[in-house]
N, C-alpha and C positions, 0 to 999 in steps of 0.2 A: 399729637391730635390729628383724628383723618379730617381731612380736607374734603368739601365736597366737589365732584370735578363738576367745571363747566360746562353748562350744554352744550356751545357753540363751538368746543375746540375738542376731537377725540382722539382716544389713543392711537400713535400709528404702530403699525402690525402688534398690538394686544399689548404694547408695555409703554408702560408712566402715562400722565395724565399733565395737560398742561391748562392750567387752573387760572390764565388771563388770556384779553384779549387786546393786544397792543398793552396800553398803560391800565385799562378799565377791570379794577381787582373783581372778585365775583359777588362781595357785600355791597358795592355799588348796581353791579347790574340788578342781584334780587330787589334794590332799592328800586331799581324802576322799572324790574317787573311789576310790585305790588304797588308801586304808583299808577300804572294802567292799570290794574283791576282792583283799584279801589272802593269801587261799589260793590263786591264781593266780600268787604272786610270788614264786620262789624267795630266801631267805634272804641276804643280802648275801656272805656268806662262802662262797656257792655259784656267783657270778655268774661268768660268762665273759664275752667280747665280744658274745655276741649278745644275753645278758641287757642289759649296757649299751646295743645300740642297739635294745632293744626298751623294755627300763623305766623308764628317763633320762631322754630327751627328753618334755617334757609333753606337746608335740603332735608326734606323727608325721612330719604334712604340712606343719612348717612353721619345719622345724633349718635353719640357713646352707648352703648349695649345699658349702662345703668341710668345715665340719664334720660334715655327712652322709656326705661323699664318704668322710672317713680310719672314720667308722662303719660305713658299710655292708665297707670293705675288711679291716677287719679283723673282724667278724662272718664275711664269707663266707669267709677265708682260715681261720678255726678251723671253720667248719662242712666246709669240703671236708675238709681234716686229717683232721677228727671220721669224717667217713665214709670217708675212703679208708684210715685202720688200723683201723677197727671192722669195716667190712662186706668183707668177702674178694669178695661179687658186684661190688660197686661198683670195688673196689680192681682185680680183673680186667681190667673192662669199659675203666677210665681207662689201664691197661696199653696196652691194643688201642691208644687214641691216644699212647702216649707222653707221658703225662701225669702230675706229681706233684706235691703240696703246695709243692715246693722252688720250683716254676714260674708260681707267683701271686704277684708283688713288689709291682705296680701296679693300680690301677683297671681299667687296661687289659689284665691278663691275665685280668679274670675272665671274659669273653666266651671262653675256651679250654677254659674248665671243660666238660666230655665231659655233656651232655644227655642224658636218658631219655625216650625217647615216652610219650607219654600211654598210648598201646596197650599199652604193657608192663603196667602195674596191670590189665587187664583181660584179657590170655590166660593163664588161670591153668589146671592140672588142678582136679579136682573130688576127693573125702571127706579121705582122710586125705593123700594128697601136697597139697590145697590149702593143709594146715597146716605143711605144709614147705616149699612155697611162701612160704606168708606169714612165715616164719621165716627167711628166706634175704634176703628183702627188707630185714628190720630190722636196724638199725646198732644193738650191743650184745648186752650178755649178757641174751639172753631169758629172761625168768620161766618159770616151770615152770605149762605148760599139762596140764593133764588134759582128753583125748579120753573120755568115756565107753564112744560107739559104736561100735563095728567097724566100719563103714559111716556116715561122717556125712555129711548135708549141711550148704551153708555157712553155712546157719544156727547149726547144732552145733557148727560150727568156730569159726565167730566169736564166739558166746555162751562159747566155753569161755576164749577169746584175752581176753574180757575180762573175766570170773570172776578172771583170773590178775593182773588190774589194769592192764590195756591200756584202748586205745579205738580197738578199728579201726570204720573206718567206711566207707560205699559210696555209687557213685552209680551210675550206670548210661548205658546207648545204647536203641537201639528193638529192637538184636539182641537184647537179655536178658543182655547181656555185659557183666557188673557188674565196674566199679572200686573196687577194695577196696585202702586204705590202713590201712599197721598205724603208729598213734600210740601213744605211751609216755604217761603221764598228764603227764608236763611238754610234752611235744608237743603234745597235744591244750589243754591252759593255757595255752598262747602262742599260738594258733588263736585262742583264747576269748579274753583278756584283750586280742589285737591288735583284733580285731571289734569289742570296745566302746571301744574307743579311737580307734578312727577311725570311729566313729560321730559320738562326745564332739566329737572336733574337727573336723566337719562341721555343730553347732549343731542336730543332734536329740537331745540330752541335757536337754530341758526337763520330761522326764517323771519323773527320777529322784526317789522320796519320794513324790510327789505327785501318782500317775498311775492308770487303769487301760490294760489293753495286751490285744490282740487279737492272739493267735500263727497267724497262717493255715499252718502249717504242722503236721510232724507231732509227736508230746510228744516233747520230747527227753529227758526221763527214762525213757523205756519201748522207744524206738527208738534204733537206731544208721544210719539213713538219714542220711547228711551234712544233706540238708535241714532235718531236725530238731535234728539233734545240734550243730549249728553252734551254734544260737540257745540252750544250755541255761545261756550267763552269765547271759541275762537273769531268772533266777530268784533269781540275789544281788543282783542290780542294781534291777531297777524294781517299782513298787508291785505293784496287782494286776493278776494275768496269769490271763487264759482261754485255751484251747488249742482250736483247731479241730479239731483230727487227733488223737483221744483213744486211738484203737484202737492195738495193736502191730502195726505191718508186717512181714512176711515176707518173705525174698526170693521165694519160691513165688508169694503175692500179687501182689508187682508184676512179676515177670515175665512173667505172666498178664495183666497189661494191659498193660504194656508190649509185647507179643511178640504181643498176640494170639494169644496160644495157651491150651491148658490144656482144648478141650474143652466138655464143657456147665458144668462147671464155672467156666473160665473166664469164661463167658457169664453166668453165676448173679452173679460174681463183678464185670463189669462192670454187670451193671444194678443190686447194692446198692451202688456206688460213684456212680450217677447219685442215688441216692436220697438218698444221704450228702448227695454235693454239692447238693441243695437246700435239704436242712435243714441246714445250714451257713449255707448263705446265710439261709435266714429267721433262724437264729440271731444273724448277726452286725447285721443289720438290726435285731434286738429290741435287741440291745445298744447299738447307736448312737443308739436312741429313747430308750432309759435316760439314755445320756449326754448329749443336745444341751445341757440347761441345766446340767452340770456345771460349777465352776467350774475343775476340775483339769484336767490335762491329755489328752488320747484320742491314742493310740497305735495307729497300725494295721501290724503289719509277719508280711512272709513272704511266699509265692508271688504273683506278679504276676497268674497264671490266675483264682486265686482272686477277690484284686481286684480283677479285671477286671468276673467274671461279679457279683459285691455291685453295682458301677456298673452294668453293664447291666441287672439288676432295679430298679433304684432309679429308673431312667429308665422304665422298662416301668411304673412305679406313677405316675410323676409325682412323686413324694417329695424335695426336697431338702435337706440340712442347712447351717447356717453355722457349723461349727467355729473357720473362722479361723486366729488363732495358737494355739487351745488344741489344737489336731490335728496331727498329722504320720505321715508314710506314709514307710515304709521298704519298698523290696522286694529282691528277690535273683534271680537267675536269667535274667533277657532276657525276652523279649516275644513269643517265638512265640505266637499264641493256636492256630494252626490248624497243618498241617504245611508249607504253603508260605504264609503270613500274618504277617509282622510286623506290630504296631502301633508307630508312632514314640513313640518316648519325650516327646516334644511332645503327642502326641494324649492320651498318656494322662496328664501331670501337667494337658491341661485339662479331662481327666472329670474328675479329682479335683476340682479346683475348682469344675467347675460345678456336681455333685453333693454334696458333702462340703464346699464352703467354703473348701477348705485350700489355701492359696494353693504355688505351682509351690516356692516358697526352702524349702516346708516337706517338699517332696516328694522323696525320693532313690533313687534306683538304684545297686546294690551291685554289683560283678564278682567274683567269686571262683568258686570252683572245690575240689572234693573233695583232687587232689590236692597244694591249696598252703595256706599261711597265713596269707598274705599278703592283704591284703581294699584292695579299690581303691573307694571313696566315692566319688560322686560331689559335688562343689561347690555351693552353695547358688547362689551368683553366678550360674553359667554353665552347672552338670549335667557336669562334665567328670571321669572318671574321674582320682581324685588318685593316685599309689604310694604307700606308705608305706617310701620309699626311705634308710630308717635301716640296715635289712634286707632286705630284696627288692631283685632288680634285674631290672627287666622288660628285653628282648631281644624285637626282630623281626629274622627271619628271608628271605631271598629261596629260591626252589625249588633252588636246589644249598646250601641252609642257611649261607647268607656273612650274617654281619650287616650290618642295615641300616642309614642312618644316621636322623635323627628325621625325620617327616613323611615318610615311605614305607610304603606299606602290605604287610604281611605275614606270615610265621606265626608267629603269639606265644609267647615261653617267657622262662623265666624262673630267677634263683637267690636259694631262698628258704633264707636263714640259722635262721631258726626252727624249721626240720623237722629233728629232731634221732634220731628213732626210725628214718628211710628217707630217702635222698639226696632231696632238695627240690630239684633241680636238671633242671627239667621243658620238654620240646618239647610245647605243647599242638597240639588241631585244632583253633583258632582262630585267625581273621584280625585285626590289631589295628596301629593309626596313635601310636609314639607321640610327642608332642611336647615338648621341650625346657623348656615352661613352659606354665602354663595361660592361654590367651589372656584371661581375664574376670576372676580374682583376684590378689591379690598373694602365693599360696602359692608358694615357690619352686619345690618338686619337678619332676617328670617328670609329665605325665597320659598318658591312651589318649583317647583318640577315645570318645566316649561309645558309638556303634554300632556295638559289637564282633560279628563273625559268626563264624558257624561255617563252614571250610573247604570249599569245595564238595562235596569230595571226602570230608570228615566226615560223619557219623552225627549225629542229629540226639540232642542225651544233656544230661544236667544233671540237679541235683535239682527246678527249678522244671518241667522236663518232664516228671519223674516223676510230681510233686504233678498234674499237669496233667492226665494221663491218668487218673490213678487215681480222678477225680472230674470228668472229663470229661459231658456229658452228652449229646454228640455218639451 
């Protein structure tokens, strides 16, 4: 039986795994992982199937091929249920194909379950039909929201959505045409509690107790930006945390850099955002000066933009540190630096090192996206995007939407069992390969192709885009 390897201890130069640390087997450490994020874990006597294939297994990426398989089916076969007699849109929309609950027996039916565009979360009206909108979306009986304004924007809308003990949250395109997801607080805790789990079991868990951490994105105690809002376990989880992005965002704000618009205002708007983004960077540079001869561990995780632009100053000084194993970089969102510029995910785990010390096993790249929960790690071994296929079931697609078989490239979607507030059951605009097994480790699951893109014919959108522009200094 595979073993799931330890966060805290990784392979040296890419062979075997050593699965303690001192005497402390790794069923004890998951012990006191999920004894710190207790309030993320519903009550035993609450649990359904998707609680099971989310809070059970100690490692996500690394349950038996069949035991996975009767998990994931019977989480996703209560989550469709869940939303086709809760939500009357959803239950409709499934009508259209002649679709119902009674017609998911197998593995194999759930590739029939009736997809939502990505697009849909983002054509919404505006004041007060937005909040009927966003109400129409959500599986359940909605909390009683108080509108103040006669006229609100979605700011007003969304602040009142989650007064009422919600957690919607948003990302955005280059149109200004924000995607706005409505989470229920168990929704938004199966978000959180799945992220740091498949962190854990990707072997950058060596910070917990004993760290400080550098959030290059925005506070997620003060913003509801997904960028931000993803990352807010990390405040029950790891030691000490600095936040880069201290200010509260607006949607007004970033639409105004996003869109290029807004005016002189706007314009005022983006040159205090260049300003930001260098005293950020001097900031994080003073911090990692702090740190070199720490003996604990240095944590650097958020926007890729951001990290980028820290590397490219640090090379423009000459400056470099040797972290080592006591350092690790986590980021999120892809690698556009520029609007037509990728940098490969190769290029940049060898700035890190060449700059910062931290060797490529320590470095990882995150795939997710606003409207799922699903969080896809990349592998220490090989960088390959893992599922967390307990719950989640990624899908590619061909242009007349026939799925495809593994190792064909096409357009990604997905059915995520954890989205329990609005049908998780998402057609994204993204291109993505996936394969049967990961070529480089012994994790059983499904991977992606680590070079995931955005559809041509897609908008260029994400929260690492966001973060990107709004402190661009272009």
């Amino acid at each position: 039986m595979y073993e799931p390897a330890l966060w805290f201890v990784l392979p040296k130069g890419g062979v075997g795994i050593d699965y303690t640390r001192g005497d402390l087997p790794y069923e004890d450490y998951i012990a006191h992982f999920d004894e710190r994020l207790r309030k993320y874990i519903p009550s035993p006597g609450e649990w359904t199937p998707v609680d099971d294939a989310l809070f059970s297994p100690p490692d996500l990426y690394t349950v038996a091929p069949d035991e996975a398989t009767k998990l994931q089916l019977a989480a996703l076969q209560y989550s469709f249920a869940h939303h086709y007699e809760h939500n009357d849109l959803y239950r409709s929309y499934c009508q259209q194909y002649g679709m119902a609950p009674a017609d998911i027996r197998t593995e194999h039916d759930l590739a029939r379950i009736p997809l939502i565009s990505d697009a849909f979360f983002k054509n919404h009206p505006e004041g007060r039909e937005f909040a009927t909108w966003l109400g129409s979306i959500f599986t359940g009986k909605l909390p009683t929201v108080v509108i103040e304004q006669q006229h609100p924007n979605c700011d007003q809308v969304v602040n009142a959505f989650n007064a009422a003990g919600m957690v919607v949250s948003y990302s955005s395109g280059t149109g200004g045409r924000h995607t706005f997801i409505p989470r229920d607080r168990r929704t938004f805790n199966n978000a959180e509690y799945a992220l740091a789990k498949c962190i854990l079991a990707m072997s950058c868990g060596r910070w917990i107790d004993r760290s400080e951490t550098y959030l290059l994105m925005p506070d997620p105690r003060i913003n509801t930006i997904y960028a931000g809002k993803s990352t807010e376990i990390m405040f029950d989880l790891l030691g000490d945390m600095k936040v880069g992005i201290k200010q509260s965002l607006s949607l007004n704000l970033i639409g105004m850099v996003m869109g290029n618009r807004g005016g002189f205002k706007g314009t005022l708007v983006r040159l205090a955002g260049r300003r930001r983004s260098r005293r950020m960077i001097d900031d994080v540079i003073k911090w990692l000066e702090e740190r070199q001869e720490s003996p604990d561990f240095t944590f650097l995780c958020g926007a890729p933009y951001l990290l980028h632009a820290v590397l490219t100053e640090l090379t423009r000084r000459n400056k470099r540190f040797e972290f080592g194993e006591r350092g690790g970089v986590v980021t999120g969102g892809g690698w556009k630096i520029r609007e037509n510029q990728r940098l490969p995910l190769t290029e940049f785990r060898q700035a890190v090192f060449d700059v910062l010390g931290i060797p490529g096993r320590y470095c990882l790249d995150i795939y997710g996206m606003v409207e799922s929960n699903g969080w896809m790690v990349q592998c220490p071994e090989g960088h390959y995007l893992h599922v967390p296929y307990t719950y989640f079931k990624p899908l590619v697609f061909d242009t007349e939407q026939k799925p495809l078989p593994y190792g064909e490239w096409g357009r990604f979607g997905f059915l995520d069992a954890a989205a329990l507030s609005y049908p998780g059951f998402i057609l994204t605009g993204d291109t993505a390969r996936i394969l049967e097994r990961c070529p480089t480790c012994d994790r059983p699951g499904p991977v992606l192709d680590p070079e995931v893109k955005r559809a041509a014919s897609q908008e260029d959108r994400g929260c690492a885009v966001e973060v990107r522009r709004l402190f661009s200094s272009d």
